[in-house]
C-alpha positions, 0 to 999 in steps of 0.5 A, spaced: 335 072 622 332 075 616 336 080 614 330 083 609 327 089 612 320 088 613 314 093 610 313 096 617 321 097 618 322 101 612 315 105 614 319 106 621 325 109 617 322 113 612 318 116 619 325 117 622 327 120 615 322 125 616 323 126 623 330 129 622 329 132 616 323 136 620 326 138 626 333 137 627 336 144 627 341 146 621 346 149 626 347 142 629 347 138 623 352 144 620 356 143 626 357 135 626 358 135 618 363 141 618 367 137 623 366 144 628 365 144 636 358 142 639 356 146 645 353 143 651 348 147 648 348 144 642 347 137 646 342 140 650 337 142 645 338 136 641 336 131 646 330 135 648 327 134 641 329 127 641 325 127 649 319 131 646 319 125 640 319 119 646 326 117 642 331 119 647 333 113 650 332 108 645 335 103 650 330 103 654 325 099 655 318 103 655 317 103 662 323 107 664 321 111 658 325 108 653 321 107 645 321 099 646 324 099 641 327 093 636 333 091 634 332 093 628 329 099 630 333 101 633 339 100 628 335 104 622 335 110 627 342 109 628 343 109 620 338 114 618 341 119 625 348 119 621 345 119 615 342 126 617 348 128 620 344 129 627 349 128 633 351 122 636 347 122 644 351 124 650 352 116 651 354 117 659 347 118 663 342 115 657 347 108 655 351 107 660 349 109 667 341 109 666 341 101 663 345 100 669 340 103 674 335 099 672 338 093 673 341 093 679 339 100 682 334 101 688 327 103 686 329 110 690 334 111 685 330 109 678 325 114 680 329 118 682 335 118 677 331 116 671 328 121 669 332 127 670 337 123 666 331 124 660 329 131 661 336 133 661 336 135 669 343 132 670 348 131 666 353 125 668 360 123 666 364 116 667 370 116 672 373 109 671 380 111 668 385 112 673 393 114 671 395 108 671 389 103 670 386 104 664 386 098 661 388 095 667 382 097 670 381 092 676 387 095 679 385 102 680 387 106 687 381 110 687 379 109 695 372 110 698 372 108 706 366 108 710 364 113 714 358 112 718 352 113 713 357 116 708 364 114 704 369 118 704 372 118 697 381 119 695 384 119 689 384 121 681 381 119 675 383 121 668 380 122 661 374 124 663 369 125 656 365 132 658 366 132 664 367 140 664 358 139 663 357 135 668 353 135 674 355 128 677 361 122 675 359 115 677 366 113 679 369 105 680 372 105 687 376 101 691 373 099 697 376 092 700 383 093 699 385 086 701 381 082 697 382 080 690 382 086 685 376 085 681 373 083 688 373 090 692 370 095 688 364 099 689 359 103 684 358 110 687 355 117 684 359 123 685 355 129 685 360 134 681 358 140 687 360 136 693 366 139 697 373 136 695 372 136 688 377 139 681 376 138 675 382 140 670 381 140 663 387 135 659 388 140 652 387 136 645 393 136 640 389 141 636 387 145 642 381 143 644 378 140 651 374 134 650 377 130 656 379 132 663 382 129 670 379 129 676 381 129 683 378 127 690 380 130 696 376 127 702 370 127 699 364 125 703 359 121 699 352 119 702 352 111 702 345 111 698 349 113 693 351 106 692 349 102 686 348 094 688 352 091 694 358 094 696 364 090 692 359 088 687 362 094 682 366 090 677 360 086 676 356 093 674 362 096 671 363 089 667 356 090 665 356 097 663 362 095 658 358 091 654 354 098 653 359 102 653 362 098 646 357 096 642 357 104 641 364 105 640 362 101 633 359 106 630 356 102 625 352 108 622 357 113 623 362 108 619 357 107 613 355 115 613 363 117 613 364 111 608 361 114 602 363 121 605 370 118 602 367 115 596 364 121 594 371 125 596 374 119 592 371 121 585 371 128 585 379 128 587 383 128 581 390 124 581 395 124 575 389 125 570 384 121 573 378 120 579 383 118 585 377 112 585 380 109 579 386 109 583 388 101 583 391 102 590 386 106 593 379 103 590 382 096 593 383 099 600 375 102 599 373 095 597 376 093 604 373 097 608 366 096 604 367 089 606 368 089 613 363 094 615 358 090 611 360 084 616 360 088 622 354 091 620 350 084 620 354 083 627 352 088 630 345 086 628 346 078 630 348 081 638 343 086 637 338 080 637 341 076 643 341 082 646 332 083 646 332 076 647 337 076 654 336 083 657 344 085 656 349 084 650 355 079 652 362 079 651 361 078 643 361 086 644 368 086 644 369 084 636 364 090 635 369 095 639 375 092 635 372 092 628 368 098 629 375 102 632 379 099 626 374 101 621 373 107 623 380 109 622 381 106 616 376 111 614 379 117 617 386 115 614 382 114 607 379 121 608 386 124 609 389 121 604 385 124 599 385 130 600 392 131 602 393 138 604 386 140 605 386 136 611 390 140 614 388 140 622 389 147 623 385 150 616 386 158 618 394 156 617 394 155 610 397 160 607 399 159 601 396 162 595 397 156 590 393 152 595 385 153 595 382 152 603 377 146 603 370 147 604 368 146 612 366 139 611 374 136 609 377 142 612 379 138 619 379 132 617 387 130 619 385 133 627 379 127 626 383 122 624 388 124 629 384 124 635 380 118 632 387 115 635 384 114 641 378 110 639 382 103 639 385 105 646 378 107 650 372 103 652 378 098 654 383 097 649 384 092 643 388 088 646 384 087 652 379 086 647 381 080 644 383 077 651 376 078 653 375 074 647 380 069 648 378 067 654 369 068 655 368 066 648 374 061 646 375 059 652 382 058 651 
């Protein structure tokens, strides 16, 4: 793999550069540096820009709709997004259910669901965990039984990500209870709408709601909404996954928050001198500079095999534990620096020897607490490592 961008790849960057600089709203790009709320709003207007630019889902092949783009390609946009301080897409209709409808939904549902996916008309959140099977997923509890032409759905899922904006949940559901676990589950979607249905809001530890847990009480679901064969559902889940932690990376957000720091670093005085003259705290820089550059030309290497096999592999899972890992060393670093000023809750800083930081480096303790969870979603690092284990070491 040649790792020197080409004529053409560094044309296709500075069209990106230009694309952001021109028609990403400043309210937006404001929001994501300041570390502020985004609105469903927000999101709403960002990817209807991206759509109208036929950039939106940049996973997809060109006949659904996608760009068709490389893995270069795609990689630079990703760089040049963060860069921009443009919002990461909502990953739930366009990264995770949309690839998995193309592969292994019905015609009826690709051109159904596709395109509404793309032009915002259905927002859709992910019901996989549940108390108890997080990253023991395969032994949730969640039931559908078949009902005539419908399933009838019971149980719970929880840390369900924006689930307050959407208007339909793809859930994992148990339908053979007397097999072995991974063989019994289904791949359902839930209209939100449909009878039987409440969502309660999970507050954050700094008061926001970004999670939820939702409950199924008697819920009747239509058997077309079935993706692939019944009982084929921990094959698509496992599918999605893939999808699911090559994003989790973060590789773009990463190299944008690292020289966040660096620039925080310099300008930040310690006993005299520029904190990055620190030797303690520039090693810890080196650090992280080093591994991201490394996960970096992984995710290129995965993204290859990928264009090549149609799906990423469980190599996936060292992108998700090195990018969660690096992701909240940067935020620790970030926190370190400004000490005070990263206090989470900015409004609270009273005292009148301490100046209030500017919007972009007051919330970063809440970042960096709520970056926490990161090495824990998307299945844990644990879990991660046993994938690795055992797919790829063959231990």
């Amino acid at each position: 793999m040649d790792l020197t961008f080409t004529d053409e790849e560094n044309a296709f960057r500075q069209e990106v550069r230009d694309f952001f600089r021109e028609n990403l709203p400043k309210e937006i790009s404001d929001a994501v540096k300041n570390g502020g709320e985004l609105t469903k709003e927000h999101m709403e207007r960002y990817h209807a820009i991206l759509n109208e630019k036929g950039w939106l889902a940049s996973t997809w092949p060109e006949e659904y709709g996608g760009p068709g783009w490389t893995p270069v390609q795609r990689h630079i946009f990703d760089e040049e997004s963060c860069r921009a301080y443009a919002p990461r897409i909502v990953p739930f209709g366009l990264n995770m259910l949309g690839p998995v409808l193309q592969k292994f939904g019905t015609q009826e549902q690709k051109d159904y669901y596709l395109p509404r996916i793309l032009n915002g008309d259905d927002w859709w959140c992910q019901g996989d965990s549940e108390p108890g099977a997080g990253s023991d997923l395969a032994s949730l509890k969640t039931r559908a039984v078949r009902d005539g032409d419908h399933y009838v759905i019971n149980g719970q899922k929880t840390w369900t990500k924006l689930g307050q904006h959407a208007d339909w949940i793809f859930c994992l559901c148990r339908t053979d209870p007397d097999v072995k676990q991974q063989e019994g589950i289904s791949f359902i979607l839930v209209d939100l709408k449909t009878p039987g249905i409440e969502m309660r809001p999970i507050k954050l530890i700094e008061g926001g709601h970004e999670v939820n847990e939702v409950f199924f009480t008697d819920v009747r679901v239509p058997v077309e909404n079935l993706v692939g064969k019944e009982n084929q559902g921990w094959t698509i889940a496992k599918y999605l996954l893939t999808h699911e932690r090559t994003g989790i990376a973060g590789v773009g957000a990463s190299m944008q928050s690292l020289e966040e720091v660096k620039a925080l670093a310099r300008k930040t005085m310690r006993s005299g001198k520029p904190l990055i003259e620190d030797p303690l705290f520039a090693a810890r820089i080196a650090q992280v500079e080093v591994d991201l550059e490394a996960m970096k030309i992984t995710n290129l290497r995965m993204l290859f095999k990928a264009q090549k096999q149609g799906a990423p592999g469980a190599e996936t899972s060292i992108l998700k534990i090195k990018g969660t890992v690096i992701n909240q060393e940067l935020k620790d670093l970030a926190r370190r620096a400004l000490g005070p000023s990263a206090a989470p809750f900015p409004g609270h800083i009273t005292d009148g020897n301490l100046a209030l930081a500017p919007a972009s480096e007051a919330n970063n303790a809440a970042r960096y607490f709520n970056n926490r969870k990161t090495s824990i979603f998307g299945g844990s690092n644990e879990i991660q490592r046993n994938i690795l284990s055992k797919a790829v070491l063959e231990l």
